[in-house]
N, C-alpha and C positions, 0 to 999 in steps of 0.2 A: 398503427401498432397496438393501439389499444381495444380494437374491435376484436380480433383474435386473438392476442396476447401474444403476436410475434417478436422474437428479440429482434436485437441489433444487427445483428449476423444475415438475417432472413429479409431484412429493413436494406443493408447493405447490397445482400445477391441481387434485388430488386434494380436497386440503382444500377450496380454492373450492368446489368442485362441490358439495361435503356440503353447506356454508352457502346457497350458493343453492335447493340442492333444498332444506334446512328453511325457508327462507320458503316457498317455494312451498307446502307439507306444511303449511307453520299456513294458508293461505291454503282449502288445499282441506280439510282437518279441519272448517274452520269451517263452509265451509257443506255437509261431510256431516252435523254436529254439529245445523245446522237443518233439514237435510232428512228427518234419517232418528233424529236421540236424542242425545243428550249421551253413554249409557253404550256405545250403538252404534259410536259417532266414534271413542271410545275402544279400544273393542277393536279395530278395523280399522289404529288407527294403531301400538299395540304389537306388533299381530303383523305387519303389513306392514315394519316397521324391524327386528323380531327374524328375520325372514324373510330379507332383503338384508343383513343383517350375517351372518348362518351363509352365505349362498352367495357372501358376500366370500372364504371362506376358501376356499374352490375355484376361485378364478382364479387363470389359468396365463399371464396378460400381465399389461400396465401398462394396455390400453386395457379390456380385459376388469377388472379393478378399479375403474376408474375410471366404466365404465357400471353398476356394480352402485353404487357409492356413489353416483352420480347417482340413478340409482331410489330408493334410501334416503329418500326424498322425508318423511317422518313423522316426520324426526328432528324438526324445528316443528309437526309434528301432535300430537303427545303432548300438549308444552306446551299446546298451544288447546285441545283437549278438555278435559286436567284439568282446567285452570284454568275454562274453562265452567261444566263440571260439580262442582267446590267451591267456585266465588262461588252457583251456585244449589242447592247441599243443604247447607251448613255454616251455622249461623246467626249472623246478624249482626254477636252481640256475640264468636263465634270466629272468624270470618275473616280478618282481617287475621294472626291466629296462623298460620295452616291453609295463606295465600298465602306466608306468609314461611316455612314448611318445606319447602311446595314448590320456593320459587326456591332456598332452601339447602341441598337437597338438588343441587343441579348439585354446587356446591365440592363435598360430601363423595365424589358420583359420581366426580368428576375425583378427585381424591382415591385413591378404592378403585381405580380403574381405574391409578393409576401404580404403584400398592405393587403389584395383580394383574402387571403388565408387568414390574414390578422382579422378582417372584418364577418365572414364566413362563420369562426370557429367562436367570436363572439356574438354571435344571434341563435347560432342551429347547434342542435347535440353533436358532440366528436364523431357521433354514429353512421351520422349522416350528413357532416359538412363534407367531407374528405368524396363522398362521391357527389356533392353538389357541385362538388370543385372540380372534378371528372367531367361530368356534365357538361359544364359551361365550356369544356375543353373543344364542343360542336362547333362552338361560333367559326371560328377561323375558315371555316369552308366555305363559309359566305364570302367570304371572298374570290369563291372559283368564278362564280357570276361575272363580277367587275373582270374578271380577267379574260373570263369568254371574249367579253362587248367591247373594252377597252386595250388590251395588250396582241401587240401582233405578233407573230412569229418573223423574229429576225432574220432579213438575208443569210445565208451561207457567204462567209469569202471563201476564193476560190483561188491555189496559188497558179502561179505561169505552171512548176512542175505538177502540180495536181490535174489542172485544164489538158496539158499535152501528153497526157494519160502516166507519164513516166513514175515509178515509185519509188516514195521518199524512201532514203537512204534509212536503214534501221538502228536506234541508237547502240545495238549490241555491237553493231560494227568497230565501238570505239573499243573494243575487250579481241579482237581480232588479233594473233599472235605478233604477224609483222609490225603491228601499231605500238605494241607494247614492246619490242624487242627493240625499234626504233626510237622511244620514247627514254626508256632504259639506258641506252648507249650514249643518249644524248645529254640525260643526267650524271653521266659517271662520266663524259667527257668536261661536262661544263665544271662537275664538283673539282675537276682533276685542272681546270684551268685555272678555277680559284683559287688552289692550295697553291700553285705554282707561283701565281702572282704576289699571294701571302706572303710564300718564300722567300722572294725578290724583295719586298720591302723591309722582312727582319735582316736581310744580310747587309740592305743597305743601312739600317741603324746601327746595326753593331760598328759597319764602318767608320760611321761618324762617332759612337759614344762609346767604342773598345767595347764589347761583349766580352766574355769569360767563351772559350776554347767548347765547354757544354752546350752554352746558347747556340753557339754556331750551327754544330753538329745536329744540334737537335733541328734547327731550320731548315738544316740541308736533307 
């Protein structure tokens, strides 16, 4: 902010822009993730983010920052892939472990990333910490490497009706007139058997403890 003298406002559209482009970035991860591999999706999203965060640090405007963090688009791609690809190779009875290091790995992220700022902005001018911090944003692509040699592309399952060519039913089916017109009848039949049965047991109190002539009425 204090390199250009940008407000808060301008500080703020910033940020927006990162959040919208990561929805979009899980949006498109996913379905590179079914078109082309779970390990594939993966590396396209780490290096495409480690990519637009190192050439953050070479903008010379506010509008020029603001389209590279827009591109940033895989900041939500990340998420979608991994997450893809450790519900389908982690097994069962570890998964739910494996998702929850994953999501807790953000807090320690944030985390490393204020202590890295803290110690950054105490050694190098504000001028030039902020894109040392861009910079350093390269590493993470070193990780495509270990992912080449080490992570495999996981099986596909495959269901009985997928295999037997037949096509899964569409969930719009459940918005289908007759479903809804059956559904409907069925709730105004059942609300109509409750009320009945209601009625049934205020007529039998009043039975028993004399009701007033209005209770009655009103149950009936």
């Amino acid at each position: 902010m204090g390199t250009w003298g940008i407000g808060k406002g301008q500080a703020g559209l910033i940020g927006g822009a990162t959040l919208v482009a990561g929805a979009l970035g899980g949006l498109l991860a996913g379905m590179l993730s079914d078109r082309y591999g779970r390990v594939c999706a993966l590396q396209i999203t780490v290096v495409w983010f480690s990519l637009f965060t190192f050439l953050s640090a070479f903008a010379q405007n506010f509008e020029q920052l603001l389209a590279l963090k827009a591109l940033q688009v895989d900041f939500g791609g990340e998420w979608t892939a991994s997450a893809v690809l450790l519900s389908e190779t982690i097994r069962a009875e570890h998964r739910g472990k494996a998702m929850g290091i994953v999501r807790s790995a953000w807090g320690f992220g944030w985390a490393g990333a204020v202590l890295l700022y803290t110690l950054v902005f105490s050694f190098v001018s504000p001028d030039w910490a902020w894109r040392l911090l861009f910079g350093i944003g390269v590493i993470p692509a070193g990780l495509v490497l270990y992912l080449r040699r080490n992570v495999a592309e996981p099986p596909r399952a495959v269901t009985p009706i997928a295999s037997s060519g037949q096509a899964l039913p569409a969930a719009r089916s459940i918005f289908d007139r007759s479903v809804i017109f059956f559904e409907t009848v069925e709730t105004i039949e059942e609300i109509q058997r409750l009320s009945a049965g209601e009625s049934g047991r205020t007529r039998a109190r009043c039975a028993d403890t004399g009701c007033s002539s209005s209770t009655t009425t009103i149950a009936s």
